[in-house]
C-alpha positions, 0 to 999 in steps of 0.5 A: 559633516553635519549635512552628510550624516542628515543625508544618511539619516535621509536614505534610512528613512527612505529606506524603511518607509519604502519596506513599510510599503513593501510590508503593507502591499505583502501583508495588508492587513495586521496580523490578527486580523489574518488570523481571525479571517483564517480562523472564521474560513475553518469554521465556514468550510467545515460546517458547510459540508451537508453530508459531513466529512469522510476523513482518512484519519491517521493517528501518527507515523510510526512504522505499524501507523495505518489510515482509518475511515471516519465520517464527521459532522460539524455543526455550527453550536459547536458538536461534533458527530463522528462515526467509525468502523475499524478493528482497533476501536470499535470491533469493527462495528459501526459507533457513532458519538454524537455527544461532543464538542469541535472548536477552531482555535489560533495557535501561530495558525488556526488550530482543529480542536475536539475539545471534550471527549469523543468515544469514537475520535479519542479512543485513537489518543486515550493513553489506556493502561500502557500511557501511550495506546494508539499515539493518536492527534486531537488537536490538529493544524489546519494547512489547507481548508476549501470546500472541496478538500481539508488537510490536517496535521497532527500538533504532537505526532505531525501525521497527515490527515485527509478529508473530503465532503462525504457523497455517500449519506449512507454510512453503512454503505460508505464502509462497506464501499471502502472495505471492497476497495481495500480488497480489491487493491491489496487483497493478495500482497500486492506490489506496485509501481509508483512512477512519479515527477519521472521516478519509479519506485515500488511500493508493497504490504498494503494489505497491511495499512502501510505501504514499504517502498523499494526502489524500482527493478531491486529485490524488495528486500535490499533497502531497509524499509519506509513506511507510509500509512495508506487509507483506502476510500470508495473511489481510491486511497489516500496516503499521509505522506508523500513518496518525495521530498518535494512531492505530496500527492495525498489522494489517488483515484482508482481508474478500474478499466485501465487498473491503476491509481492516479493524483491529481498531480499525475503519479500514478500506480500501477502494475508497472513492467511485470516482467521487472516486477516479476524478478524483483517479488520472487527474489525475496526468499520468504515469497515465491511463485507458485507455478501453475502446469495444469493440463501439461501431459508431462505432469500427468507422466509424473504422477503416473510414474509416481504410482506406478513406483509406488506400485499402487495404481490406487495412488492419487496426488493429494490436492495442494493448491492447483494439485501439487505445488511448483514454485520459483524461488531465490535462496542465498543469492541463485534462482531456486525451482521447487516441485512439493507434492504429496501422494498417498501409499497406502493409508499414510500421506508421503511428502517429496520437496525436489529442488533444482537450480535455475539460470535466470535473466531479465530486462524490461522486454522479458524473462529467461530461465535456463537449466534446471540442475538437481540441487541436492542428493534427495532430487538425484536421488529421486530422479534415479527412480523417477526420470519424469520428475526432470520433464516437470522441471524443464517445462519452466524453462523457455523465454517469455513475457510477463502480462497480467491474468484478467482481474488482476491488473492493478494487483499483478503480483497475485498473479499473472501469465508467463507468455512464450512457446507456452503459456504459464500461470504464476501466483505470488504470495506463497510464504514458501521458504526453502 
């Protein structure tokens, strides 16, 4: 009995020496150790930048949370420079401190600290008079630290943060750079296409610092919205989330020739299929397409009878946008066209909305719309004293395909040509509401 209880006390040796070794082979060096080496590569890296560190800064991840260019310095003694341009702490001028201190710090990992108060940095967490102000970090974990690339996240609010060793010595020019990136991508309420891991989605408002997602081919408004701060960089964006549970692609770079956003991990943005895209923005009934007719003799005929029923051939159409506005619109589930123009009799502005309803389809090959029928007595009305007004309506009826107007490749949705019989000009973003 004696002997079998030695052999089992035996085996258990074994055992546990043998996950020794298997712990010494894993972990071959104590624990703090480890630590101390992770904290001495923190502070190599980021004190080798001889440029400094563009940082896409984001403060937390709430729903009105956005991305903020920084560009740090950090030197060996421990100070830190931080310089900034942005809206919400420095009244969009450039403020660099160059008065406080850095440190990095073990805390079940290597920590980001910055120690003593920064006006620029800490403007974001100061509590201000409401106890909360911009919810921002100043104490950060350190994920990820290569000379080519650091990733941060926030101790308290968990937000991303991106930085990358500065190319631009030039700071001026470095924010100046970022800010024609924001307007060259999200100057007109974008939407893109974000097709990732063989995934589509659509990501809109960047304008407004955060991207919504919705997914692909469905009105933008069918999904409560999810938000993902978005940063905008001299040659892209950097985002703080990913769009996936298992994919966090956190920089894109602008490819301008062929008008998309691209990761190094493959996802892409882009314009997409516009003539998805298309029936997907106008859907949302607060944004319609405003619809350029310019040149067509069937507009022209339109204002002529306009004045002539005025009977005042000095009647000119006021200018509203390209002349009048035209737009297609989606209300209470059926596809809408609205002609608004204005005109003058006499010395007074007149007004008339027209209205008329529409049958449209879609696929990925293109876009139909068919018959235009008055929606309301004020159209009947007005069609009774003014026939033309019904030619107007059907030169949007046809087949066409969707493709981008020049300049607009990556923002699509501002505008883009409806491609058929004839050719017309689209332009989003109109807040026009029935």
């Amino acid at each position: 009995m004696k002997a079998k209880y030695l052999v089992i006390i035996g085996l258990l040796a074994a055992t546990f020496a043998a996950c020794s070794r298997d712990e010494e082979s894993l972990f071959d060096k104590p624990a703090a150790i480890r630590a101390q080496e992770a904290i001495d590569n923190a502070f190599d890296v980021l004190t080798s930048a001889e440029n400094g560190w563009e940082m896409a800064y984001f403060p937390n991840l709430e729903a009105s949370a956005k991305g903020y260019n920084m560009v740090l310095k950090f030197s060996k003694n421990g100070n830190v420079s931080v310089t900034a341009k942005n809206s919400a702490t420095t009244n969009n001028k450039i403020m660099t401190d160059t008065a406080s201190t850095w440190a990095v710090k073990s805390d079940y990992g290597p920590i980001l600290t910055f120690d003593t108060y920064n006006d620029v940095f800490h403007a974001f967490s100061d509590p201000k008079e409401n106890g909360a102000g911009l919810l921002g970090d100043y104490e950060f974990l350190i994920l990820k630290a290569t000379p080519e690339l650091v990733l941060l996240k926030g101790k308290k609010h968990s937000a991303y943060t991106v930085m990358r060793p500065m190319k631009n010595t030039d700071l001026a020019a470095y924010f100046t750079a970022c800010e024609k990136m924001q307007s060259k991508l999200f100057g007109n309420n974008n939407i893109v296409t974000l097709t990732q891991g063989g995934k589509k989605m659509y990501l809109y408002n960047g304008a407004e610092g955060q991207f919504q997602s919705a997914a692909y081919g469905s009105p933008l408004v069918a999904e409560a919205a999810t938000y993902h701060p978005v940063c905008a960089t001299e040659d892209g964006i950097i985002v703080s989330m990913g769009f996936g549970e298992d994919i966090h692609d956190h920089i894109f770079y602008y490819n301008e020739e062929k008008g998309e956003l691209k990761s190094e991990q493959g996802a892409v943005m882009n314009a997409g299929n516009l003539n998805v895209l298309f029936g997907a923005y106008f859907t949302d009934n607060a944004l319609g397409w405003a619809v350029d007719y310019a040149g067509q003799e069937a507009v022209e005929e339109l204002l002529s009878a306009v004045n002539t029923a005025m009977n005042n051939t000095s009647a000119k159409m006021k200018v509203m946008g390209y002349g009048y506005k035209q737009s297609l619109n989606m209300y209470e589930g059926g596809y809408f066209l609205l002609i608004n123009f204005t005109y003058k009799q006499g010395k007074k502005n007149q007004e008339k909305k027209l209205v008329w309803t529409v049958d449209l389809t879609q696929d990925e090959s293109g876009i139909t719309v068919a018959n235009a029928v008055p929606y309301d007595e004020n159209t009947k009305t007005f069609l009774q004293q003014i026939p033309a007004a019904q030619a107007v309506a059907d030169l949007m009826l046809g087949s066409y395909s969707a493709t981008p107007l020049e300049g607009y490749l990556f923002n699509a949705a501002a505008g883009m040509k409806l491609v058929g019989e004839k050719e017309l000009v689209v332009r989003g973003a109109n807040n026009i509401k029935m």
